[in-house]
C-alpha positions in Angstrom: -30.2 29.4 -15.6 -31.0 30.2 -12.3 -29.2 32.8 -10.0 -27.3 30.2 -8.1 -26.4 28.7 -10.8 -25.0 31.8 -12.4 -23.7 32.6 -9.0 -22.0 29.5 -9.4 -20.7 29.8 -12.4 -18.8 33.2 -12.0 -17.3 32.1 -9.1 -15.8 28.7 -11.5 -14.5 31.3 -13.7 -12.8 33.2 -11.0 -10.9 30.1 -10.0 -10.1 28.9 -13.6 -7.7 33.1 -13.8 -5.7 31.6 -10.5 -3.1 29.9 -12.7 -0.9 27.8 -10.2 -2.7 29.0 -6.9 -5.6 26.8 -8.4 -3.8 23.4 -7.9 -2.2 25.1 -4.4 -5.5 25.8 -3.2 -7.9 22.7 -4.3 -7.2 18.7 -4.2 -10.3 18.9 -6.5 -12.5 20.7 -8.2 -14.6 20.0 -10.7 -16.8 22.7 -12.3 -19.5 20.0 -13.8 -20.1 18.4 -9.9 -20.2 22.2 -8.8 -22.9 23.3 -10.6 -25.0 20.2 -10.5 -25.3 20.7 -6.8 -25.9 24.7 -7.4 -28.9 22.7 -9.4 -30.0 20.9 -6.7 -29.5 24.0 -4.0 -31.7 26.1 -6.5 -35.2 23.5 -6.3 -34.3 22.6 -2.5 -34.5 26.7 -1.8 -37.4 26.9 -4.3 -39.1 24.6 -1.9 -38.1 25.6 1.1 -37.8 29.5 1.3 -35.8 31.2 4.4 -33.2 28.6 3.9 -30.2 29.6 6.5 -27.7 29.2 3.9 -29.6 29.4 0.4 -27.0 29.9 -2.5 -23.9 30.2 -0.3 -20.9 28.9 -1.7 -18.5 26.6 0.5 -15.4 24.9 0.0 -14.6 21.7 1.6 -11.3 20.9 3.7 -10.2 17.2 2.6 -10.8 16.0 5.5 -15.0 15.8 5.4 -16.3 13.0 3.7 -18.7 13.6 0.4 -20.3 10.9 -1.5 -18.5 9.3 -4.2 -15.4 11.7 -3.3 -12.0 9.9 -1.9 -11.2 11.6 1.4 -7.4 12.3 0.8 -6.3 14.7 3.8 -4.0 16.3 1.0 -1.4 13.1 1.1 -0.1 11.0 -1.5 -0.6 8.1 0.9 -4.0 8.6 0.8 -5.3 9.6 -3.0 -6.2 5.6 -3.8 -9.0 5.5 -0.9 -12.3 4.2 -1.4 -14.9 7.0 -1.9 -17.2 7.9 0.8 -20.4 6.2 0.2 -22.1 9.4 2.4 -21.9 12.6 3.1 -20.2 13.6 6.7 -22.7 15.0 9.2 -21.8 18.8 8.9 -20.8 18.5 4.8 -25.2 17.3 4.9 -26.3 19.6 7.2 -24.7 22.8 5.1 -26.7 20.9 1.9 -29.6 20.7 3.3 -29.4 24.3 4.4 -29.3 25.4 0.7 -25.1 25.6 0.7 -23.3 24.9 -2.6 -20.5 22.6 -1.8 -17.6 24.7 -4.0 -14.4 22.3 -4.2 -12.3 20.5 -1.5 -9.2 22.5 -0.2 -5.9 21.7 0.3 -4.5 21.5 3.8 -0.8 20.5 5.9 -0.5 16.6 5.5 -2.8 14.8 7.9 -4.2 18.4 8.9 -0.6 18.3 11.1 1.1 21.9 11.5 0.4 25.2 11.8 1.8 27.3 8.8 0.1 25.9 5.8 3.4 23.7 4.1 2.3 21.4 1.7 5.1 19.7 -0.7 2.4 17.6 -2.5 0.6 20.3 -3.7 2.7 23.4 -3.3 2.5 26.0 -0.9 0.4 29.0 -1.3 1.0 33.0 -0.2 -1.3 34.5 2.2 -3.7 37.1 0.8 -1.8 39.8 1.8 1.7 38.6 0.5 2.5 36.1 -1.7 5.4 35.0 0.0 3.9 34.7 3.2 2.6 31.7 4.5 -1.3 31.1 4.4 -1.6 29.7 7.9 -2.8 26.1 8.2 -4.0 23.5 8.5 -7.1 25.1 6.7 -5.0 26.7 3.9 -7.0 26.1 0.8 -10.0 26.6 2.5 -9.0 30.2 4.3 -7.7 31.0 0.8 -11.3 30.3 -1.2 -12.7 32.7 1.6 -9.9 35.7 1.0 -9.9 35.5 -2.9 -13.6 36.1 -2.6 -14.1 32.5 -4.3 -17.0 30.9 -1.3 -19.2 32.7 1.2 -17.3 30.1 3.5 -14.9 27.5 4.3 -15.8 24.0 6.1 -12.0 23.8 8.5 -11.0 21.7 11.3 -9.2 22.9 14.3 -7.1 20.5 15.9 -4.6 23.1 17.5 -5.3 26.3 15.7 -6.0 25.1 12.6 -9.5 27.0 11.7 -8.5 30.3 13.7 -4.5 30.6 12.4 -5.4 30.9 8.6 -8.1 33.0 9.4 -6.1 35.3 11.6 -3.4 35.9 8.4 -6.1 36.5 5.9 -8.1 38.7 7.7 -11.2 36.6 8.0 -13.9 35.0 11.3 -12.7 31.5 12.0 -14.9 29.9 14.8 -14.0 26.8 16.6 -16.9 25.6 18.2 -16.6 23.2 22.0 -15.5 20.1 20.6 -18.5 17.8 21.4 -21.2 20.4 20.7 -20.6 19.3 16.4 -20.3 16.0 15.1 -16.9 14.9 14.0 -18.8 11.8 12.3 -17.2 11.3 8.7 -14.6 13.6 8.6 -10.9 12.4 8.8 -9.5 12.6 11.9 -5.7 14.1 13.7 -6.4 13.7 17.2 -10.2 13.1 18.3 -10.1 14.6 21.8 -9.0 18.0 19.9 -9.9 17.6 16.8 -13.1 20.0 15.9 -15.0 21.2 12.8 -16.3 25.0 11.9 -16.7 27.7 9.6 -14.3 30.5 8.1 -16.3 33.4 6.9 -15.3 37.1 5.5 -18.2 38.1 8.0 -19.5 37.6 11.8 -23.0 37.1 10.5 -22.2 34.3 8.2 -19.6 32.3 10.6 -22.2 32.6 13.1 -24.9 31.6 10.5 -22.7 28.1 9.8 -22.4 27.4 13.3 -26.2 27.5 13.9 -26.4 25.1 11.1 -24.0 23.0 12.4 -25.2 22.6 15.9 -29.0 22.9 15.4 -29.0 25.6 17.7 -30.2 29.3 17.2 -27.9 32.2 18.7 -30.7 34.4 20.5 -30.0 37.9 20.5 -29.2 39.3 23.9 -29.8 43.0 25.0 -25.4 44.1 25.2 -24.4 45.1 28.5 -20.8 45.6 29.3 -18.8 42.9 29.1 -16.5 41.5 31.9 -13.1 40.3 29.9 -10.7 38.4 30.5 -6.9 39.3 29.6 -4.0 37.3 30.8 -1.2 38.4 32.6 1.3 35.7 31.4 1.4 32.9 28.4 -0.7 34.5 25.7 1.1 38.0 25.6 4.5 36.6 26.9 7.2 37.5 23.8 4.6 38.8 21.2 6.6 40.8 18.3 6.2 44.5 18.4 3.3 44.9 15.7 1.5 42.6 17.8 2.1 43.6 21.4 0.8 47.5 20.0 -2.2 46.2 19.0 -3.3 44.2 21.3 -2.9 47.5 23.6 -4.6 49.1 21.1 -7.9 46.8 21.6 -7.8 47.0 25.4 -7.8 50.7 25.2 -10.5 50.8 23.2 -12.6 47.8 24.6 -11.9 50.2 27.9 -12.8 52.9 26.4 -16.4 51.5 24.9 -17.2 50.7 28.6 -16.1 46.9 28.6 -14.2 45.9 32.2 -10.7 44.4 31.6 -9.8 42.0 34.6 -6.5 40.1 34.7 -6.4 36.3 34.7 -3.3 34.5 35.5 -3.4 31.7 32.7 0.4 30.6 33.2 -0.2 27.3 34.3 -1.6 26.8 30.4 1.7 27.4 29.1 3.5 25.4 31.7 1.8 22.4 30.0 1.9 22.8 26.6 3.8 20.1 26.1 0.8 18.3 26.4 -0.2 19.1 23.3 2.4 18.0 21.2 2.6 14.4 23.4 -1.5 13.5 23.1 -1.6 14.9 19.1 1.0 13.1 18.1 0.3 9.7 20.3 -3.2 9.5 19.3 -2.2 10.3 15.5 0.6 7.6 15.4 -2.1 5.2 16.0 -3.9 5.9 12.9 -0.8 6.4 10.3 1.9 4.1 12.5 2.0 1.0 10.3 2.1 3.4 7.3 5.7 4.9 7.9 7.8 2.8 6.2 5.6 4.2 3.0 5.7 7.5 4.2 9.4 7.8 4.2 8.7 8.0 0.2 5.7 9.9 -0.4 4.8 11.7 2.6 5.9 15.4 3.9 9.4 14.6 6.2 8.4 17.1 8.7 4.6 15.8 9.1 6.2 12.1 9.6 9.0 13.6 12.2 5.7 14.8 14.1 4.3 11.6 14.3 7.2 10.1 15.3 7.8 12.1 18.2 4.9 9.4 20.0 8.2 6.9 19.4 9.8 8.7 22.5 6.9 8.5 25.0 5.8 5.4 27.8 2.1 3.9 28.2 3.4 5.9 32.0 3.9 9.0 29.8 0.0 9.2 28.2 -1.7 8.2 31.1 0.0 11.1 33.5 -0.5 13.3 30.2 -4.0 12.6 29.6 -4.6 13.4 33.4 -3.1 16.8 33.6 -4.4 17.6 30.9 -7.7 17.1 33.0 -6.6 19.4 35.7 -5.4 21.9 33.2 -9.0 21.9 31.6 -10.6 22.5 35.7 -7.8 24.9 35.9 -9.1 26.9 33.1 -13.0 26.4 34.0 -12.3 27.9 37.7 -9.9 30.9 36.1 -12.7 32.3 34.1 -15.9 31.7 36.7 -16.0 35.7 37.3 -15.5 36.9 33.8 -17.7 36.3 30.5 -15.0 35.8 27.5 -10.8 36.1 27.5 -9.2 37.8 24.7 -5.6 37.6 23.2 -3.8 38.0 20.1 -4.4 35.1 17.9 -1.0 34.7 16.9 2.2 36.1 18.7 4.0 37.3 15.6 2.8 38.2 12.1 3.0 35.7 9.7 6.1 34.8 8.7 7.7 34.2 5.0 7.0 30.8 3.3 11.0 30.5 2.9 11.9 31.5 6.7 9.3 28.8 7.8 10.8 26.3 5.4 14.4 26.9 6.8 13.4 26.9 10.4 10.0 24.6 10.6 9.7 23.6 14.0 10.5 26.9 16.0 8.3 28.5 13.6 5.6 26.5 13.0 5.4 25.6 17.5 5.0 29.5 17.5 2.2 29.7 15.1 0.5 27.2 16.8 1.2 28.4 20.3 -1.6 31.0 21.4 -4.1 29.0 19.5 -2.8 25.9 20.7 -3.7 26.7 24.2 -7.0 26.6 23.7 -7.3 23.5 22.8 -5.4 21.8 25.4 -8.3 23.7 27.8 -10.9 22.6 25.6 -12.3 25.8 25.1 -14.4 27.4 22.5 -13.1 30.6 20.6 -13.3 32.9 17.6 -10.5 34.7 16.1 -12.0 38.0 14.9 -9.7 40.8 12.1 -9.0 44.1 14.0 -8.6 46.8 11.8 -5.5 49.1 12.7 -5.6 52.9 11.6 -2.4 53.1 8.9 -2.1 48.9 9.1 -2.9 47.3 5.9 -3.1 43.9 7.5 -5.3 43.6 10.0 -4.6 42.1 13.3 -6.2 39.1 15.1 -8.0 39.4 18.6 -9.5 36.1 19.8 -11.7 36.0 22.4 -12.4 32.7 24.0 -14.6 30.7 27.1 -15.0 27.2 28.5 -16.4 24.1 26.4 -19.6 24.9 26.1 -19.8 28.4 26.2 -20.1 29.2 22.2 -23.2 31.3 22.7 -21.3 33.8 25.2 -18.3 33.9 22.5 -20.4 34.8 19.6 -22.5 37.0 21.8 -19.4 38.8 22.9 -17.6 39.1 19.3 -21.1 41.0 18.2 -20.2 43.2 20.7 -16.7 43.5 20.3 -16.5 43.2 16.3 -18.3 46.4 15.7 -15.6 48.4 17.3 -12.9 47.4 14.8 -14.7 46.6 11.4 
């Protein structure tokens, strides 16, 4: 046997001590495809030394598309599709990169909230506490990436989704500008949020993925100081206490390492968040609408009350909605002309308890979502990077964000920043 495959193979055993968190954490996985593949990765590497992602381990959210796999986006509704007949776009590229697809992960229904509930297959802890929640929508796949299972996870980030489980377990979650990676095969929310990318346990490998995923190499540019970005308003309004001292905590050291803070007023972002919940849930009652009478029975009440919210809006509604959210995109673009990146804290609070989420969904789960969730109404690209805190046990989470477009200044900036915290 080959080192992959032996690679492989000790990470199969890993997953087969989990004991419940196995079926919390995977909607399949099968150790015979596993290795097979780790077979195939081994003679494609032989052949092709310098391979960008040669014997790295991934697991797959169930949402991207693999050949001969159903694509089930964790539902019941869902687990009697046809198989894909391909592979998605990005579930290929990582292949042909020498990547060893590891298992798909379980996710929220439909990829739809922010905390990581899942009724269908149970709801995992976070790494840190097992009564926490994991963070979601990628909660299998940040999971696979804390337990030390994959190299990385293959997420989607429709508001938060890649960067909020990432943020809780202490790992890089990238989401790449929306239309610089190709959505093709992979199961979509919302398509004018809805984006693929990596969560890694490292910088270099999250920024390895995206280079795959784009076809694009990150150059490496001499580091002068950086001009940030911090907002006065929105992001850092009603943060809980851990959170508000750490995010301090960062600016005086980013300060202090020679990096110029500048104030952005980013208010009118939060003035229109509701613009988020209106175009995600309109555009994802048109793909599950004529399924709700069977979703009363088998699907996840608080996913289905989420679609239903599109019930309550006019054709009037969306198309002002869709507009401003234009202006709010401009908005954004002209606030950050003079600086290089924005940071905040990821999330406002520290992850909750699985139970208090349960027993109080929506104000929880809109909170979760919230700094994140900003983001993607603008359109921008951002990474959510861990910030280790002296005496903390669980790190924080500092995101540092730009424009649509601007993924190589991001990256750039978090090699910069990243070093300071590790």
């Amino acid at each position: 046997m080959g080192a992959m495959i032996d690679k492989a193979q000790a990470a199969i055993d890993k997953v087969n001590e989990l004991g419940d968190l196995k079926g919390q954490i995977f909607t399949e996985f099968d150790p015979d495809r596993i290795l097979a593949a780790a077979a195939k990765a081994e003679e494609l590497s032989a052949a092709n030394p310098g391979l960008p992602l040669a014997g790295m381990l991934v697991s797959i959210k169930d949402l991207y598309d693999e050949a001969g796999i159903a694509t089930t986006a964790a539902s019941k509704l869902l687990l009697d599709r046809t198989p894909a007949d391909a592979d998605c776009d990005i579930v290929r590229l990582v292949k042909e990169a020498g990547a060893i697809p590891f298992g798909r992960t379980t996710l929220s229904e439909f990829a739809y909230s922010g905390v990581g509930l899942n009724p269908h297959y149970g709801t995992p802890g976070n790494i840190f506490d097992a009564d926490g929640i994991p963070g979601g929508s990628t909660s299998g796949g940040g999971l696979t990436v804390a337990h030390g299972l994959v190299d990385f996870a293959l997420g989607t980030d429709t508001g938060g989704s890649i960067r909020i489980p990432s943020a809780i377990n202490g790992l890089y979650g990238f989401k790449p500008s929306r239309l610089g990676v190709s959505g093709k095969g992979i199961h979509p929310l919302a398509k004018s949020f809805d984006t693929p990318g990596p969560l890694a346990r490292d910088l270099d490998t999250a920024i390895a993925v995206f280079e795959v995923m784009t076809g694009e190499a990150l150059e490496h540019v001499d580091p002068s100081p950086l001009r940030i970005g911090v907002p006065t308003s929105g992001f850092v309004d009603g943060l809980d206490d851990r959170v508000k001292a750490d995010f301090a905590t960062i600016c005086a050291q980013l300060k202090a390492a020679g990096h110029e803070l500048v104030e952005i007023e980013l208010g009118f972002i939060a003035e229109n968040a509701i613009l988020n919940k209106m175009l995600v849930s309109f555009e994802a009652h048109a793909i599950y609408s004529g399924d709700f009478d069977k979703l009363e029975t088998v699907g996840d009440p608080r996913v289905l009350a989420r679609l239903k919210f599109a019930d309550t809006l006019s054709k009037d509604d969306m198309i002002a909605a869709y507009a401003k959210r234009v202006d709010v995109v401009s908005m954004f673009n002209a606030a950050m002309a003079d600086v290089d990146v924005m940071i905040a804290p990821t999330l406002p609070m520290m992850a909750p308890k699985i139970a208090e989420v349960e027993a109080d969904f929506d104000n929880l789960n809109a909170l979760m979502l919230r700094n994140t969730g900003y983001l993607n109404l603008v359109d921008a690209c951002a990474i959510s990077i861990p910030v280790h805190i002296d005496g903390e046990t669980v790190p924080a989470a500092l995101m540092v964000a730009a424009p649509h477009g601007h993924d190589k200044q991001v990256l750039n900036a978090a090699r910069q920043i990243d070093p300071l915290f590790g």
